[in-house]
C-alpha positions as CSV (number, residue, x, y, z in Angstrom):
1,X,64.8,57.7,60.5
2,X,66.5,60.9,59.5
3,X,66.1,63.2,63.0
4,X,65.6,67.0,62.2
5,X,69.2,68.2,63.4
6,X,70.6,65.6,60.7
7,X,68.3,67.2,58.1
8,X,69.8,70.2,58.9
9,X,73.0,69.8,59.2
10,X,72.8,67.7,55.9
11,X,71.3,71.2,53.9
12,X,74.2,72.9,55.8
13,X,76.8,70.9,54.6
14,X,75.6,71.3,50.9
15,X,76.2,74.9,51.4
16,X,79.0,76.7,50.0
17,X,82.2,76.6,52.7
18,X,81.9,80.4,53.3
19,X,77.9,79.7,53.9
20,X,78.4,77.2,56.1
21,X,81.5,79.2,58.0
22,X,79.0,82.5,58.7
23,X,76.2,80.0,59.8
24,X,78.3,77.5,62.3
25,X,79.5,81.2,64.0
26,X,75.5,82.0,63.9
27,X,75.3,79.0,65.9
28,X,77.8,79.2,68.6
29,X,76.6,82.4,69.4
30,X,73.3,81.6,70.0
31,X,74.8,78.3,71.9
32,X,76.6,80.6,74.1
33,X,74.5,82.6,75.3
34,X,70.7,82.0,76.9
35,X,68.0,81.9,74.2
36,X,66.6,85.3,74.2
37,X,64.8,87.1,71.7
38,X,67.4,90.3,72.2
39,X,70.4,90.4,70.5
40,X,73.4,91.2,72.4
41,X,74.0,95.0,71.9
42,X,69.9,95.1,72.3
43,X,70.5,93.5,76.2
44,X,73.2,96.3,76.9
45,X,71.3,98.8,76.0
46,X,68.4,97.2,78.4
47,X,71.2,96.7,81.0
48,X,72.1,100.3,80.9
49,X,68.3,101.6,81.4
50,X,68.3,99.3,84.3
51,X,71.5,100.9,85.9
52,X,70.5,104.4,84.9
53,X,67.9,105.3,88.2
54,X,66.1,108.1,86.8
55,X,62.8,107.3,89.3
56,X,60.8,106.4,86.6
57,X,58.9,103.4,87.3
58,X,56.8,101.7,84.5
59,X,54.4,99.0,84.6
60,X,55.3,95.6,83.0
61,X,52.6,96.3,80.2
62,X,54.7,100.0,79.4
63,X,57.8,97.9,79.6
64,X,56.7,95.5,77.0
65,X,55.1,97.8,75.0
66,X,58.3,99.6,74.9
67,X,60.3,97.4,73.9
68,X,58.1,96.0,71.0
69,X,58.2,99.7,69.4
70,X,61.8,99.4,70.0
71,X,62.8,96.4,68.9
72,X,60.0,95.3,66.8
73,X,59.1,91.8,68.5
């Protein structure tokens, strides 16, 4: 029985070499770092909110909503 990975990794393999190059970096980036649904410019930019103090406090529902209009998840 042909698992999912092996699926994938077969349609990735009958990809062009350049295609298969941009997708395997795709890959170890995502392996390397915690799933999230941020990419990694998108966390600095949260990280640099949450070291700026400006008193403002929000509730979790204005954080979320925030970030949705932001970043469109």
């Amino acid at each position: 029985m042909t698992t999912r990975i092996d699926a994938a990794i077969d349609r990735l393999r009958a990809l062009p070499e350049a295609e298969q190059e941009m997708i395997a970096a795709e890959i170890e980036l995502l392996l390397a770092e915690p799933a999230s649904m941020l990419t990694m410019e998108q966390w600095h930019e949260v990280e640099v909110e949450l070291d700026s103090d400006d008193g403002v406090r929000l509730s979790h529902n204005d954080v979320m909503l925030r970030m949705r209009a932001r970043f469109g998840r």
